[in-house]
NUMINU-238039 format. One line per 10 residues: number of its first residue (from 1); their letters; for each residue x, y, z of C-alpha. Coordinates in steps of 0.5 Angstrom, whole numbers. Each point is the difference from the previous one (the first is absolute). Layout:
BEGIN
NUM = a = X/Y/Z  ... .
***
This chain:
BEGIN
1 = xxxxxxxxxx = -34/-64/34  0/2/7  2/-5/6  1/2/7  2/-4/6  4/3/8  7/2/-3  -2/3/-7  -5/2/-6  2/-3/-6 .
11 = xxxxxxxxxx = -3/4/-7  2/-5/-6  -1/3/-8  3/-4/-6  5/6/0  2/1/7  0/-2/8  -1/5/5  1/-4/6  -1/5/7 .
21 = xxxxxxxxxx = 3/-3/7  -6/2/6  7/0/6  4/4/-2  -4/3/-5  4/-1/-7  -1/0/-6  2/-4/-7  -1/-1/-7  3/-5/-5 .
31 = xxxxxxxxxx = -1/0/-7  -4/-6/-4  7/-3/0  0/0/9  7/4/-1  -1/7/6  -1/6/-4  -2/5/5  0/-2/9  0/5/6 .
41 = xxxxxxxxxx = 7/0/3  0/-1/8  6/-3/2  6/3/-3  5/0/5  8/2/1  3/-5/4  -1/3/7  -8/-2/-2  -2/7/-1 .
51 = xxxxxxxxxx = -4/2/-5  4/4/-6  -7/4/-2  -7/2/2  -5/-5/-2  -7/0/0  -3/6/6  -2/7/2  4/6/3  1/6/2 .
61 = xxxxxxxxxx = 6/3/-1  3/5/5  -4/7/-3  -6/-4/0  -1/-3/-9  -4/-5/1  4/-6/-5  -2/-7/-2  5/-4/-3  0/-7/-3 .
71 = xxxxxxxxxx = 6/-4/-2  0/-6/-6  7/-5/-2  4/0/-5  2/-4/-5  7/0/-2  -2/1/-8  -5/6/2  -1/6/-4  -5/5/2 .
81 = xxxxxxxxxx = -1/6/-5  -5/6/0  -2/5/5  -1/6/-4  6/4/-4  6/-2/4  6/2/-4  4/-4/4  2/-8/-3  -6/-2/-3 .
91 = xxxxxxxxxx = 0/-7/4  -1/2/7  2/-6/5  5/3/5  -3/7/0  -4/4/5  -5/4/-3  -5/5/3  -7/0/-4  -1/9/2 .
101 = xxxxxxxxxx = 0/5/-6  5/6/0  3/4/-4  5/-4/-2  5/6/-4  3/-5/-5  1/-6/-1  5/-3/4  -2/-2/6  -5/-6/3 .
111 = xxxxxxxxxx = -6/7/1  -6/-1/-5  -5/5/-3  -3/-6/-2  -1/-5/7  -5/-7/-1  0/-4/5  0/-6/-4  5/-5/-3  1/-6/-3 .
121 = xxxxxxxxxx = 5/-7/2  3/-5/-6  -4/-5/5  -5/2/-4  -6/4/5  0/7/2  -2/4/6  -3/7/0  -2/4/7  -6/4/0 .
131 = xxxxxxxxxx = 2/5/3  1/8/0  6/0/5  8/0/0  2/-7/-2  6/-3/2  3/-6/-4  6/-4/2  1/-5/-5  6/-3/2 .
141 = xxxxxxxxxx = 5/5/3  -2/-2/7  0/-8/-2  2/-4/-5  -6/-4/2  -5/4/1  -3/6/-2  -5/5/4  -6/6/-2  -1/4/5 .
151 = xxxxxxxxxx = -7/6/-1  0/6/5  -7/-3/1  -5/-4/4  -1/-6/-4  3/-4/-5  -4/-1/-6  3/-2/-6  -2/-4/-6  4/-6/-2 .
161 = xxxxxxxxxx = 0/-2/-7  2/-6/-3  2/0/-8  5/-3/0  2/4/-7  1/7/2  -5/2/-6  -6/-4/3  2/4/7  1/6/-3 .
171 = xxxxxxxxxx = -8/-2/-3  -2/-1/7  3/6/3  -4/5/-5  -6/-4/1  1/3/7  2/6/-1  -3/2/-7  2/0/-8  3/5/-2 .
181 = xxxxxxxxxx = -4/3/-6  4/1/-8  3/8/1  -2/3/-7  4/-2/-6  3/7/-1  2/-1/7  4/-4/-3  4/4/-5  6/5/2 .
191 = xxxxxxxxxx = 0/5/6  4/6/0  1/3/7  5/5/3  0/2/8  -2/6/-4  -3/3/-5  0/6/2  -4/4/-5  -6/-1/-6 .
201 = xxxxxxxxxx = 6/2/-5  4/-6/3  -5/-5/-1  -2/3/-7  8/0/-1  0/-7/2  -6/-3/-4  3/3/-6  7/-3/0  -3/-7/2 .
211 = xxxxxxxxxx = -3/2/-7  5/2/-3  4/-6/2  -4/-5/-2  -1/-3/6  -7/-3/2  -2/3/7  -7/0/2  0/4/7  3/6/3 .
221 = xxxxxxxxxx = 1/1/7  3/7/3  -1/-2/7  1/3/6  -1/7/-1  -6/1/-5  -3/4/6  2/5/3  5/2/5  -2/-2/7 .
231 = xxxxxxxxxx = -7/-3/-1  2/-8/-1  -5/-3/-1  -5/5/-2  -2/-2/-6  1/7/-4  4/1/-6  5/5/1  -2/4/-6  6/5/0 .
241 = xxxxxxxxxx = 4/-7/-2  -6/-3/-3  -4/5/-3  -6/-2/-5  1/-7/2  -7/-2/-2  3/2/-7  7/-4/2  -4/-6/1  -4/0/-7 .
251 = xxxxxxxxxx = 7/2/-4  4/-6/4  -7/-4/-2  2/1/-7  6/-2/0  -2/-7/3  2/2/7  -3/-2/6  1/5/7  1/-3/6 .
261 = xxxxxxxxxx = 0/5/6  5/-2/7  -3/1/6  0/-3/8  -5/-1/5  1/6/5  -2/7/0  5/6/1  -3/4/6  0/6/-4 .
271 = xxxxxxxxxx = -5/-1/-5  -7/1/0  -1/-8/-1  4/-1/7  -5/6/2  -6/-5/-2  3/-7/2  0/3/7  -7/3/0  -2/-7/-2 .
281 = xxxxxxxxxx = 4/-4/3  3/-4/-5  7/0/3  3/-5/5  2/3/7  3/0/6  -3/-3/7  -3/8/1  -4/0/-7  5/5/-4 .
291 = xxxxxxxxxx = 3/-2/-6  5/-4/0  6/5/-5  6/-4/-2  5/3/-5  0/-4/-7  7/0/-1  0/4/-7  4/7/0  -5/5/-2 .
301 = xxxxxxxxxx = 0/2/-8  6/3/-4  0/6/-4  -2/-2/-8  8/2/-1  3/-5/3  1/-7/-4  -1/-5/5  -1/-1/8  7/-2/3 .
311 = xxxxxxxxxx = -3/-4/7  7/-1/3  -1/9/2  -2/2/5  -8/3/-3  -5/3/3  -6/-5/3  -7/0/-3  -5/2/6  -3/-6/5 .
321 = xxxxxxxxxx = -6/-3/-3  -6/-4/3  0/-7/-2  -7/-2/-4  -4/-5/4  -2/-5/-4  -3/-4/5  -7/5/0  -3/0/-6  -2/7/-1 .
331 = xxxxxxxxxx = 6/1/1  2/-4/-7  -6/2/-4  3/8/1  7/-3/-1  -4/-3/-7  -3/7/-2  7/3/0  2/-5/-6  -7/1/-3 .
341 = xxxxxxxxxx = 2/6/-4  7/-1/-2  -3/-7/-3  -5/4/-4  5/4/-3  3/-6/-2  6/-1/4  -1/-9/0  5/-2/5  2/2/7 .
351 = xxxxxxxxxx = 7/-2/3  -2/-2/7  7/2/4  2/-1/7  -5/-3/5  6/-4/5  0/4/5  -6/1/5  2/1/7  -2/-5/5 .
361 = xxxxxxxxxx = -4/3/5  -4/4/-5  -8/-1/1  -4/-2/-6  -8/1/-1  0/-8/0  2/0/7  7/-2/-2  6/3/2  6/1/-5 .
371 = xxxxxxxxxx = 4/-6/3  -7/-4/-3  0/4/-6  7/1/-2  0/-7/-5  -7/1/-3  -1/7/-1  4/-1/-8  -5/-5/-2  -6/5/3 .
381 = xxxxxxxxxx = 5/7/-3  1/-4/-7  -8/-3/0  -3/7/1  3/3/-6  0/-7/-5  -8/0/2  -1/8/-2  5/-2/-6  -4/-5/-3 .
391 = xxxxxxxxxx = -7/4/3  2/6/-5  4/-5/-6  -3/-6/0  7/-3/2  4/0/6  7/2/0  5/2/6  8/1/-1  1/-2/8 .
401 = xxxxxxxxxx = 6/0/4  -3/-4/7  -3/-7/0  -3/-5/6  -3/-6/-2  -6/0/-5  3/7/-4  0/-4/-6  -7/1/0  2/8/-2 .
411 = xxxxxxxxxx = 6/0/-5  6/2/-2  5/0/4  8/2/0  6/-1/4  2/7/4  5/4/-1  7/-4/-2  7/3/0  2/1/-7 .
421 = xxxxxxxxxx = 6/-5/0  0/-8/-2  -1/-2/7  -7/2/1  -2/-2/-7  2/-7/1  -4/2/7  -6/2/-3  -1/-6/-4  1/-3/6 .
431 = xxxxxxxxxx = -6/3/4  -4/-1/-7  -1/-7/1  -1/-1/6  -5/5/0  -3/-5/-6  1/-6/5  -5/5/4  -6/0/-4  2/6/-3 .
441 = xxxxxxxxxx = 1/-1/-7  0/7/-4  7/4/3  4/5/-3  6/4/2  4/6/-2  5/-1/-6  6/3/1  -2/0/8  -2/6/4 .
451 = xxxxxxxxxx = 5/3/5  7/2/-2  4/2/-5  -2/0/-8  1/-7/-1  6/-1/-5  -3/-2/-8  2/-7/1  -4/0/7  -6/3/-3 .
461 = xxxxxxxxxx = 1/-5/-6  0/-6/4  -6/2/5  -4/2/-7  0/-7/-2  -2/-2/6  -6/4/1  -2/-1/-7  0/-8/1  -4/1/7 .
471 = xxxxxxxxxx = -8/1/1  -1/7/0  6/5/-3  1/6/3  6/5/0  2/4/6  4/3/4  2/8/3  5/1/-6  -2/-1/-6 .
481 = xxxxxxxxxx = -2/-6/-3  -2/1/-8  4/-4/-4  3/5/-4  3/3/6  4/-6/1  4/1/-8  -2/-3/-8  1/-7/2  -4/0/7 .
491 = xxxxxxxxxx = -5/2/-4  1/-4/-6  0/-7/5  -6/3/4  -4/1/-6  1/-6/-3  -2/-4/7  -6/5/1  -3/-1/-7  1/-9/1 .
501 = xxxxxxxxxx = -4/2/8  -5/3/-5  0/-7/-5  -1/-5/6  -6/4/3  -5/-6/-3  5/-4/4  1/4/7  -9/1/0  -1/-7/-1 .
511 = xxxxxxxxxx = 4/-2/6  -3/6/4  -6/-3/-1  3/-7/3  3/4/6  -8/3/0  -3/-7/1  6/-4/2  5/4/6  5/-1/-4 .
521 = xxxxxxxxxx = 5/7/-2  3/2/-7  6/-1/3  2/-7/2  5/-2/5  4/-6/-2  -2/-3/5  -8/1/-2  1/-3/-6  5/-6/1 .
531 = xxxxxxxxxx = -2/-2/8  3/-7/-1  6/2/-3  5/3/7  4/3/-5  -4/5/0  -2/1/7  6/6/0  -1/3/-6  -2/6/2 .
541 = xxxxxxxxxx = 3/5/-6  -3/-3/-6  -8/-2/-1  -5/-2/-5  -5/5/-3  -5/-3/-1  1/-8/-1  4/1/-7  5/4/0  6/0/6 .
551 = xxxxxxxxxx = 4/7/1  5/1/3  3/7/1  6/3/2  3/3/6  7/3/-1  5/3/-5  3/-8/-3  -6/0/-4  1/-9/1 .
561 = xxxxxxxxxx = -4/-3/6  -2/-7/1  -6/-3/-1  -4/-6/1  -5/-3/-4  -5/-6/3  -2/-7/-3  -1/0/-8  2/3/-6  2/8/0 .
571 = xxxxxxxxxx = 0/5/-6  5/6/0  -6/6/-2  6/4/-4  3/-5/-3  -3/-7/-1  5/-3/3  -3/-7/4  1/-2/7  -1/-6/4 .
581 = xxxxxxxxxx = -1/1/8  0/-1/5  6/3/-1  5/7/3  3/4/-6  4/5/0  -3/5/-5  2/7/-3  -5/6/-1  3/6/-4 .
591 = xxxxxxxxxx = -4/6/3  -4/0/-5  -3/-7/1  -2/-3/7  -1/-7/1  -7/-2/-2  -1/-8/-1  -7/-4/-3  -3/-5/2  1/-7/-6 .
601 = xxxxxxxxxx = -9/0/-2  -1/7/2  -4/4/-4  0/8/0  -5/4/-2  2/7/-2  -3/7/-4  2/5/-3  4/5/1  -3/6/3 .
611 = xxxxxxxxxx = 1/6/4  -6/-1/5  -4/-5/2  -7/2/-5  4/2/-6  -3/-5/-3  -2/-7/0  4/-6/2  -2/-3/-5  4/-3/-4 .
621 = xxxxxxxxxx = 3/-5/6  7/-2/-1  0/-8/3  7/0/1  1/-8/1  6/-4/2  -3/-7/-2  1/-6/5  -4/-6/2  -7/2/2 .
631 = xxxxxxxxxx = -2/7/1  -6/5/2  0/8/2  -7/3/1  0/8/-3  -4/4/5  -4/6/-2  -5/4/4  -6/-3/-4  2/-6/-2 .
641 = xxxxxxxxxx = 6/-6/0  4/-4/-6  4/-7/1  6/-1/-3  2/-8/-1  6/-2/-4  2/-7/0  5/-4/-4  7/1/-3  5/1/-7 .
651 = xxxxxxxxxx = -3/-6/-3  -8/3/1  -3/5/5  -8/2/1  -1/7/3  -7/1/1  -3/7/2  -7/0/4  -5/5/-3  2/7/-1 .
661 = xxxxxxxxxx = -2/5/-4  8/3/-2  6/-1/-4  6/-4/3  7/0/-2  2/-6/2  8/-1/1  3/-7/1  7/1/1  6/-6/0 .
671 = xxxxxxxxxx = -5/-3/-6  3/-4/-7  -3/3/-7  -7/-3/0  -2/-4/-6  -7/3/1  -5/4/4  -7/-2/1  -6/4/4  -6/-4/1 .
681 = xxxxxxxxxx = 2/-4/-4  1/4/-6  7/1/-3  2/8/0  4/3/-4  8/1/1  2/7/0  7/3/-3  2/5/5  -2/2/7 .
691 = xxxxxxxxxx = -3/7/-3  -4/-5/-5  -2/-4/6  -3/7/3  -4/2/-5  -4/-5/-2  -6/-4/4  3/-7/2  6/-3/-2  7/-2/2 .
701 = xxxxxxxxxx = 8/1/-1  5/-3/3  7/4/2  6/-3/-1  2/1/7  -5/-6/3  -6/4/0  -7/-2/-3  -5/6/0  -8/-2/-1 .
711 = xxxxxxxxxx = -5/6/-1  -7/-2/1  -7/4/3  -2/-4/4  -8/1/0  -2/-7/1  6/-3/4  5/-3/-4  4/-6/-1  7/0/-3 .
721 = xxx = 4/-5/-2  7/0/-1  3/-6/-5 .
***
């Protein structure tokens, strides 16, 4: 409903009232309840009635940058959560906030690889700025009442979306900027990584240790220097490294490995790809039309002797590169063709780094100047080589540093460069969710972090567990970062949190596949999930994978901490122990333990062990099910969904599986010896162990411990029935 008179415009839904005042223009809108939930603000003075912020205009600053600013009110409650990965507090009320891409160089400032220029506020709408310039945000540093946007731009454009919960804001963003595809599910598994691998000898070396170990790994990536010295990036192995690597690539294959190869979106001036790019014109350049040659910032490569690059030296440069021009096409087409190759000897994935700093006054084939370009060139970067990917493979993957909005659309992502000490893995989780709450949903980072001294064994230990409970699992770093480098116990924890990784794919797949439709990431913010609850509104160092299980990592040498659990009933994973929230408890980890918490009514799906993803089926699936009122979970494979609903409690308790052609195990936890079990209305058998349980067909056994077993193949579907 629309109604207009002289002083204003009045646009009324059965959710919201948008109200717009003609002199002075303002406007203001109110939920179905008629309380403010988002308004211009123009009037906010000091005493001597002088305005304390910019409000709605347009100027040029004393260098001539075009900027526009608006300005809206603060509601003393108000959080504001989002703008990409910002390893700052993840509430960002009281903070500035510069919406520009750069080399960050850690984790530890307000700098981001990763900028989107959309947030989110617990008053229920969002803001998203279509724009490609430097954003500036000033939520509440220079007002307690206001905050203001400021673009390097000519116009002010943004979309404002109304939720009020952040998940339906989440869904409105990405159906603007996009969805996100589901990354394969190997993408899934582990990958393993060092900066670098320096030699085929030491790739084979570290695919057999994995091996040898008996730690599930799905991925290799030797990283930077896989080329050879002073050509970055020009697509060619360095065969005095990597001789054969055709043959390399097959071996790796049978051992259920995958390769992923590094690269970065410039061209050194001494290889015959600059040469071409040149001649071309694929190059962004500079006001006389030469190429625009800036230095990368990587040293030029070590000799094969030395174990590891130190980056605090002084180490001679890489030469200049030309910047690929993304905006022309042919010029992407060319870019393209120099994966093709790589792609058909099997190499499945590229690592798609840099790309944060193009220079303001660049020139583009678009017509843009770098200034306009600076923010979008990763989406065109990260797009390029996901379409070439998906052309060859039949699916798309990329292993991204740089984001603005709308990367999502070409996954995964990790966290940059962190410092190996605690402080940066606490701010790395942090950055990890804001990015979720940016419509990103598949995020990574280094375990064990990237720069620095060798993380100690308990450092190691602690961000293993971690990563292991994170969307994608990759560790990383300058030195190394293999687990039986770290001692017998690092590597006996790390294999027993990467074997559980690879038993909660069904379940991590399921919730790819949600993120896919919905915007909504893995790894929720608590706030995400419990946005009624301002509790959670700072609880920033622990989160929900998924809407099952909370983890709660630890980040320093004490191993306690304290932790928060929402409205409800909360079970301790590791030992059973039952918590009512909303509550804070103190908690105490062992090392080898890190604090993981299950939702009452979860239900779980788990495979098998295996040591790559493809080994072998995931079936049986594992239900593991904390029974509590009414419950449901939808499993999702590449071709097809199952539900999950159970309903009940001690005395009785239906299950009921929806048509899937498999076996299940189901596990109900914290559950009294059963009278009888019936499966679509037939009464089963009751085993007399758990290894008779397992061999036969169909039946049940109750341990002692409070858990009930049900085996079944669900051809049909299945009913069950606990009595």
């Amino acid at each position: 409903e629309v109604k207009e008179n002289e002083r204003q415009v009045k646009n009324k839904t059965s959710r919201r009232v948008v109200k717009i005042t003609k002199g002075p223009w303002e406007f203001l809108i109110y939920n179905s309840m008629g309380h403010l939930v988002c308004g211009e603000s123009h009037s906010d003075l000091d005493v001597q009635q002088k305005l304390k912020i910019k409000t709605l205009s347009y100027y040029k600053d004393e260098t001539g940058i075009e900027r526009v600013v608006g300005s809206f009110r603060v509601a003393p409650d108000e959080r504001f959560y989002g703008f990409g990965e910002k390893f700052t507090t993840l509430d960002k009320r009281g903070q500035k906030i510069i919406a520009w891409n750069v080399d960050a160089l850690g984790v530890g400032t307000e700098k981001s690889y990763k900028n989107v220029p959309f947030f989110m506020s617990t008053r229920g709408y969002g803001v998203f700025i279509n724009s490609c310039g430097r954003v500036t945000y000033h939520m509440g540093d220079l007002s307690n009442v206001s905050y203001t946007i400021e673009v390097e731009d000519r116009k002010l454009d943004y979309y404002l979306l109304y939720g009020p919960s952040f998940k339906e804001i989440l869904g409105q963003y990405t159906e603007i900027t996009g969805k996100a595809p589901v990354p394969p599910k190997w993408s899934f598994g582990l990958w393993m990584s060092r900066f670098y691998y320096r030699s085929r000898d030491m790739v084979e070396t570290v695919c057999d240790n994995l091996r040898r170990c008996d730690i599930p790994c799905d991925v290799i990536n030797p990283d930077v220097y896989w080329m050879r010295d002073r050509m970055l990036c020009d697509f060619t192995w360095d065969e005095t490294r990597f001789p054969s690597p055709e043959d390399m690539l097959s071996r790796m294959e049978e051992k259920g490995f995958k390769l992923c190869l590094w690269e970065h979106p410039y061209v050194s001036v001494a290889s015959e790809m600059f040469k071409e790019g040149e001649d071309k014109g694929y190059f962004a350049t500079k006001e006389d039309g030469s190429v625009y040659e800036i230095y990368s910032g990587l040293p030029a490569a070590m000799s094969p002797e030395e174990e590891f690059m130190d980056l605090s030296k002084d180490l001679p440069s890489a030469p200049p590169n030309g910047i690929v021009d993304f905006s022309n096409p042919e010029a992407v087409n060319w870019y393209k063709d120099k994966h093709h190759p790589l792609l058909r000897m099997g190499v499945k994935v590229f690592k798609t780094d840099f790309g944060e700093e193009i220079p303001e006054d660049a020139h583009f084939y678009n017509g843009m100047r770098g200034k306009e370009m600076h923010n979008l060139y990763p989406l065109l970067y990260n797009r390029a080589v996901f379409e070439v990917t998906e052309e060859v493979t039949g699916r798309g993957l990329v292993w991204s540093r740089s984001a603005w909005a709308g990367s999502q659309k070409y996954p995964v992502h990790w966290g940059g460069d962190p410092q190996t000490d605690f402080p940066s893995l606490a701010c790395t989780l942090r950055g990890g969710l804001s990015l979720g709450l940016s419509g990103i949903p598949f995020w990574s980072h280094d375990i064990g972090g990237f720069a620095g001294p060798r993380p100690s064994p308990k450092l190691y230990i602690r961000w293993a567990q971690f990563g292991l409970l994170s969307s994608h699992a990759r560790c990383h770093g300058i030195t190394p970062r293999e687990p039986w480098e770290y001692g017998e116990e690092a590597l006996s924890i790390f294999r027993f949190y990467a074997k559980l990784r690879y038993r909660l794919i069904p379940y991590l797949y399921s919730y790819a596949h949600v993120a896919s439709k919905t915007g909504l990431p893995l790894m929720r913010a608590m706030v995400l999930e419990y946005q009624d609850d301002p509790n959670t509104y700072d609880k920033d160092l622990q989160y929900m994978l998924g809407q099952e299980l909370l983890v709660a990592p630890i980040f320093d040498e004490s191993d306690k901490r304290y932790l928060y659990l929402p409205p409800g009933r909360w079970i301790d994973y590791w030992n059973g122990n039952e918590y009512e929230g909303p509550g804070t408890i103190y908690y105490e980890a062992p090392i080898d333990k890190i604090p993981l918490f299950v939702k009452a009514g979860a239900i779980i799906p788990m495979g098998p062990e295996m040591s790559y993803v493809g080994e072998k089926p995931f079936d049986p699936i594992t239900l593991d099910i904390y029974p509590h009122g009414l419950s449901e979970f939808t499993l999702y494979d590449d071709d097809e969904t199952t539900t999950f609903r159970c309903q009940g409690s001690q005395r009785e308790l239906m299950f009921e599986i929806t048509t899937s052609p498999r076996t299940y195990l189901l596990k109900f936890n914290k559950i009294s010896c059963p009278t009888m079990v019936e499966i679509n209305g037939e009464r089963i058998a009751s085993c007399s162990s758990y290894s008779a349980l397992e061999s036969s067909q169909q039946g049940w056994w109750w341990d002692p411990s409070a858990q009930l077993y049900v085996k079944t193949k669900a051809e049909g579907g299945a009913r069950i029935r606990v009595l």
